[in-house]
C-alpha positions in Angstrom: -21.5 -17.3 40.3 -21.9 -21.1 40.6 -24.0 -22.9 38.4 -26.8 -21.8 36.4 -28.9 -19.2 39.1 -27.6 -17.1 41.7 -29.5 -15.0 43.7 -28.0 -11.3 45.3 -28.8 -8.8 47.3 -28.0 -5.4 45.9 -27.0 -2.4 47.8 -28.2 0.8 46.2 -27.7 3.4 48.7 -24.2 4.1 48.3 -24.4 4.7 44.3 -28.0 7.0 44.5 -26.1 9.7 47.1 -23.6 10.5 44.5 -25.8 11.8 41.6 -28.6 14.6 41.9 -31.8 12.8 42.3 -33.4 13.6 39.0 -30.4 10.8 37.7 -31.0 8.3 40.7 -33.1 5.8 38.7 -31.1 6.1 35.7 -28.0 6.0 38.4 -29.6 2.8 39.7 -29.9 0.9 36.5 -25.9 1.3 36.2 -25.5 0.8 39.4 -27.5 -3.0 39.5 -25.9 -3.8 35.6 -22.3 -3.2 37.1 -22.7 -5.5 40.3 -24.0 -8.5 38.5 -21.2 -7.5 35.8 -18.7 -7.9 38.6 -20.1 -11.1 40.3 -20.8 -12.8 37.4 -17.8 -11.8 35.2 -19.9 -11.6 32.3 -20.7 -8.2 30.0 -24.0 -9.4 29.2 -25.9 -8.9 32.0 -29.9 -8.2 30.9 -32.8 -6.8 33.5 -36.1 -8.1 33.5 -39.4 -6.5 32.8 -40.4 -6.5 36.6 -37.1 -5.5 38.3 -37.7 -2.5 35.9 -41.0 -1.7 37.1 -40.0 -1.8 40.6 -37.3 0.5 40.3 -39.4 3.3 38.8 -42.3 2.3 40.8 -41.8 5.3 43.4 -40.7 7.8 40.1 -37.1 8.5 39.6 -36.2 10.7 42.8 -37.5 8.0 45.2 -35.4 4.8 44.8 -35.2 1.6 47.0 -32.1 1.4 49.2 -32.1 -2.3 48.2 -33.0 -4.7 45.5 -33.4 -8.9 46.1 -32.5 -10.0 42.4 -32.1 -13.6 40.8 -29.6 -14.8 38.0 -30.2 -17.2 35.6 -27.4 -18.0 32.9 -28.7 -18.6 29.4 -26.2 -19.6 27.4 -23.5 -16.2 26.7 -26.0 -13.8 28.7 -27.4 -13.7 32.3 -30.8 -12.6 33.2 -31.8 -10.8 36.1 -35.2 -10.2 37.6 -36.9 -9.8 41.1 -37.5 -13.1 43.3 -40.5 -14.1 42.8 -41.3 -13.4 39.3 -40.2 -15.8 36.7 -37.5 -15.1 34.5 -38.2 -14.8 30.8 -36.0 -16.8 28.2 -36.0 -16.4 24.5 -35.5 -20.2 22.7 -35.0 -20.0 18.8 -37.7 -21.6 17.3 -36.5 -23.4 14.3 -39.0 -23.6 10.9 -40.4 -26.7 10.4 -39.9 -26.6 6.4 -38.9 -24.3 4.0 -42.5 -25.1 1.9 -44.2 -23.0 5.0 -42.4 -20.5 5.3 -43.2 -19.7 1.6 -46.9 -21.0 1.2 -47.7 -17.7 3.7 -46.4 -15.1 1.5 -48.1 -16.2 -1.5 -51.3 -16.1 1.1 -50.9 -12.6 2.4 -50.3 -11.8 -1.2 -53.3 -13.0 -3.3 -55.2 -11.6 0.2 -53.7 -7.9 -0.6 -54.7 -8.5 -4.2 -58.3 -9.4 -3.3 -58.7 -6.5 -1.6 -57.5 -4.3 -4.1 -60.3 -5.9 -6.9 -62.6 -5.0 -4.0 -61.8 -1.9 -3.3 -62.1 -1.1 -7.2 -65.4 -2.5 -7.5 -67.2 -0.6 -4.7 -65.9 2.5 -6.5 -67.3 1.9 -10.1 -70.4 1.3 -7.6 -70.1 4.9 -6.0 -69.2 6.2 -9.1 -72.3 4.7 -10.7 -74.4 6.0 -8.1 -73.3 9.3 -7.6 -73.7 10.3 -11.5 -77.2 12.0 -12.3 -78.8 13.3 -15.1 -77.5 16.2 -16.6 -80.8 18.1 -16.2 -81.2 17.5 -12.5 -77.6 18.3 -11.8 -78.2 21.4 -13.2 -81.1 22.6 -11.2 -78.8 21.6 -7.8 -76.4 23.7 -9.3 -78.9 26.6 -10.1 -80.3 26.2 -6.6 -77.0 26.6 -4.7 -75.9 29.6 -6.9 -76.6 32.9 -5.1 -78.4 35.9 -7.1 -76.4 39.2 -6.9 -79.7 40.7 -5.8 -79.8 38.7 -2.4 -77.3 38.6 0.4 -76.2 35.5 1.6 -77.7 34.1 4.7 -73.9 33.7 6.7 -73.0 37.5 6.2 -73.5 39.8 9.0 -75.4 42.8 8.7 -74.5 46.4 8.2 
């Protein structure tokens, strides 16, 4: 590989007859990762999101006899996708400061605190509420008891 991108046609056909086809797509992932491995004399060799998706696009039985792939070096590793699709690359985003990186902690943490002290409040307030006299809690209670006398309404019967 010259340069920075090369672009490769893939032969698949060979590789997919020599496992069952229940393995081909898996086979074909190997297969693809140890061409560009070879061409580009690299071991990191990564596959894009779209070359992916077109492989298993027709299930894992069904694979395409052929794949058109482009290369693009970045830095140690060379990414491969489909032509036509645009190849992702990851670029380390430095920190501006250090003071911003520790202003958001303190943030997310007086925000968990606040919704603790809020939480606590609206359950004094359901507490509060759901308290009632002693006297009418006692006739609920009367009412749901069951005499011995009468059978209850959810037995079947006899």
């Amino acid at each position: 590989m010259k340069g920075n991108e090369a672009e490769y046609i893939i032969p698949l056909r060979k590789e997919i007859m020599k496992v069952a086809k229940y393995d081909r797509a898996k086979k074909t992932i190997i297969a693809i990762r140890q061409f560009l491995q070879k061409h580009t004399k690299s071991e990191n060799v990564l596959l894009g999101k779209e070359l992916n998706q077109k492989i298993q696009s027709r299930g894992r039985k069904y694979i395409l006899s052929k794949v058109h792939v482009k290369v693009l070096k970045d830095e140690d590793k060379y990414r491969a996708e489909l032509i036509g699709f645009p190849i992702e690359t990851t670029k380390k985003e430095e920190p501006k400061s250090k003071k911003a990186k520790e202003e958001k902690p303190k943030k997310e943490a007086e925000k968990i605190i606040e919704t603790k002290e809020l939480k606590k409040e609206t359950m004094k307030e359901v507490t509060v509420t759901k308290e009632l006299p002693k006297e009418k809690a006692e006739k609920v209670r009367k009412e749901k008891m069951v005499v011995k006398d009468e059978k209850p309404t959810n037995e079947k019967k006899k």
